[in-house]
C-alpha positions as CSV (number, residue, x, y, z in Angstrom):
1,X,14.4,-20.9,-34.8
2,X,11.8,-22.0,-32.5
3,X,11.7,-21.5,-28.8
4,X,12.3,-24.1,-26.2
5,X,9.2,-25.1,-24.0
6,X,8.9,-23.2,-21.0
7,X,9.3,-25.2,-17.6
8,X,6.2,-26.4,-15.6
9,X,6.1,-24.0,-12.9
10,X,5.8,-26.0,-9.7
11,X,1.8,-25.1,-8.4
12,X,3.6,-24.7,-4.7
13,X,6.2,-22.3,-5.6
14,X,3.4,-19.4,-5.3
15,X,1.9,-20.4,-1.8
16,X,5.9,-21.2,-0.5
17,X,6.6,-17.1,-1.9
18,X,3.5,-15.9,0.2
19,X,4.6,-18.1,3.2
20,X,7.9,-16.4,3.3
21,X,6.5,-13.0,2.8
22,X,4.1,-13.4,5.6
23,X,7.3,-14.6,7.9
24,X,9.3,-12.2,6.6
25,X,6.6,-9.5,7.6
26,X,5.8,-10.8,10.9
27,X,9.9,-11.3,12.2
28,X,9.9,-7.3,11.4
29,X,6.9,-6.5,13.1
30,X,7.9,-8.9,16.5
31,X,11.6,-7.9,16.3
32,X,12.0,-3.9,17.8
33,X,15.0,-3.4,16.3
34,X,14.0,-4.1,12.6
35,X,10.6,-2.8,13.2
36,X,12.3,0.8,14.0
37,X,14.3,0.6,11.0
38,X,11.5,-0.1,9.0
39,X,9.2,2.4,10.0
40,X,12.4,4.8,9.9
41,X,13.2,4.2,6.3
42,X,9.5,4.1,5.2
43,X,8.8,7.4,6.6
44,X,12.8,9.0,4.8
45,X,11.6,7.8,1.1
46,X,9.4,10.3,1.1
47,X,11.8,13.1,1.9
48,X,12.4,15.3,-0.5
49,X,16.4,15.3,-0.4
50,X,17.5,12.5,-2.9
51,X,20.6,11.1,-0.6
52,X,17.5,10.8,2.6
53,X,15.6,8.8,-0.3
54,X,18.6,6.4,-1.3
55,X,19.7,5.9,2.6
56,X,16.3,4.9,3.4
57,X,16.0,2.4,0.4
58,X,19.4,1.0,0.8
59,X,18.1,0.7,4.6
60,X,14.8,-1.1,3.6
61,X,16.8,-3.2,1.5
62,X,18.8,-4.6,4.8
63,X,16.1,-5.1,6.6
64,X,14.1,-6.9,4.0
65,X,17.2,-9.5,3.9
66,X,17.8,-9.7,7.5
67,X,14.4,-11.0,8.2
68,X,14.3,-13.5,5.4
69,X,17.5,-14.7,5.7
70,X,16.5,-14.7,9.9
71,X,13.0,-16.9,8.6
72,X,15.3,-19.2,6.2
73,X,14.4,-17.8,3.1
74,X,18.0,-17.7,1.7
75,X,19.3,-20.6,-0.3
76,X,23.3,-20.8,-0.2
């Protein structure tokens, strides 16, 4: 059975992913409130209690969709 042909990938979809990381990244760093809770859950990963560790990810999670659905990185 052969394999379908892959899909072109579109040459702007890369520079479009950077774009949104780099606003995503800056909206945490200018916004106090998701910049605490960054910094927060960065520094609880490397705690050594496993329910610290999953807190924090869940927490880095959030904030990781809060700013890119605040820069318009979320389709619906």
């Amino acid at each position: 059975m052969t394999q379908p042909a892959p899909r072109p990938v579109d040459p702007m979809t890369h520079a479009r992913i950077r774009l949104l990381i780099k606003a995503r990244d800056m909206w945490i760093a200018g916004n106090p409130d998701l910049n605490e809770r960054w910094e927060r859950a960065q520094q609880q990963v490397h705690d050594p209690d496993d329910a610290v560790v999953y807190a924090a990810l869940h927490e880095i999670s959030n904030v990781l969709h809060e700013a890119v659905e605040a820069v318009g990185g979320v389709r619906r």
